[in-house]
N, C-alpha and C positions, 0 to 999 in steps of 0.2 A: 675588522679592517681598521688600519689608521690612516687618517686623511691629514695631509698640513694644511692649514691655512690658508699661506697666500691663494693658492689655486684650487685650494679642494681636492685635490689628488690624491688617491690612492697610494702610499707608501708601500703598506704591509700586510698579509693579510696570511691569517691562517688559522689551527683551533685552538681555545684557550680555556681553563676553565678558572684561570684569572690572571690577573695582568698587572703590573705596576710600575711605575716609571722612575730611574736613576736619577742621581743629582745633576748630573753631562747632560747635555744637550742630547734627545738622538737616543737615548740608552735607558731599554727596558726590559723587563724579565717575564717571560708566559710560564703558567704552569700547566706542561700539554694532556699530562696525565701523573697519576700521585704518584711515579719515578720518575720524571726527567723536566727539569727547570730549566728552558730556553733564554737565552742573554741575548738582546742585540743591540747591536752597536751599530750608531749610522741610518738605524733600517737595515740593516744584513744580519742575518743570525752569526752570531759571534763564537758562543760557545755554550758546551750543554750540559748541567749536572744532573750525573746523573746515580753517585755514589753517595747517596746519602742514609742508605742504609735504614731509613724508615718511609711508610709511606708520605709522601707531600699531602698536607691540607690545607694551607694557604702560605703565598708568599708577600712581604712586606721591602714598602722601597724607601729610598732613605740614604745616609751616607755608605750605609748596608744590604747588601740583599738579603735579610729575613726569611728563614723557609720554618715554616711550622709543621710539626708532624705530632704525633699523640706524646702528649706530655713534653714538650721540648721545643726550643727555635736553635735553629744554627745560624750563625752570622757567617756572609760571604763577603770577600774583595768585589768588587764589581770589573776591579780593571785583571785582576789575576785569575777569580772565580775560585779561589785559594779559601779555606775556612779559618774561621779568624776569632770565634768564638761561639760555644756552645753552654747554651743554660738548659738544663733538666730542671723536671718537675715543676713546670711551669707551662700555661696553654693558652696564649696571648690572643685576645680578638682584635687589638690596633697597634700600634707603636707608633709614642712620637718621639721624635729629637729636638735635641736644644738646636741653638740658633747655630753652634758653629760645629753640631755633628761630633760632637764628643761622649756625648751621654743618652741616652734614652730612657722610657717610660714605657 
């Protein structure tokens, strides 16, 4: 469940087996099960990947959506859900970014 603040309320709520929040206001990504990666925007489910052709083991937020699968991350759009770059051979436990979202770690 996400609550905002001012009132404490209830937003969103549904199953996740992890969650992480976009650079926008409002915009975060659940991973429901290791093939399909929920986006929402606002609090409303937005849109759902779910062609990514390996199982999900964790997703990572950021100026990117981050999805990790055995040996590999794919980079998503957040606003398109469009793949924007893929590194193999590689099995990342965090990611960070610079300051203005150009580079990562």
């Amino acid at each position: 469940t996400i609550n905002t603040t001012l009132a404490w309320r209830p937003q969103c709520c549904g199953k996740a087996t992890d969650f992480v929040w976009g650079t926008e206001s409002k915009t975060f990504a659940v991973v429901e099960n290791s093939s399909t990666v929920k986006v929402f925007k606002g609090f409303k489910e937005s849109s759902s990947i779910t062609d990514t052709g390996f199982a999900v083991e964790r997703i990572f937020g950021g100026p990117l959506l981050g999805v990790r699968g055995q040996n590999q991350i794919v980079f998503y759009c957040w606003q398109t859900e469009v793949q924007v770059r893929q590194i193999d051979q590689i099995s990342p436990r965090s990611i960070t970014w610079n300051d203005t979202g150009e580079m990562c770690c």
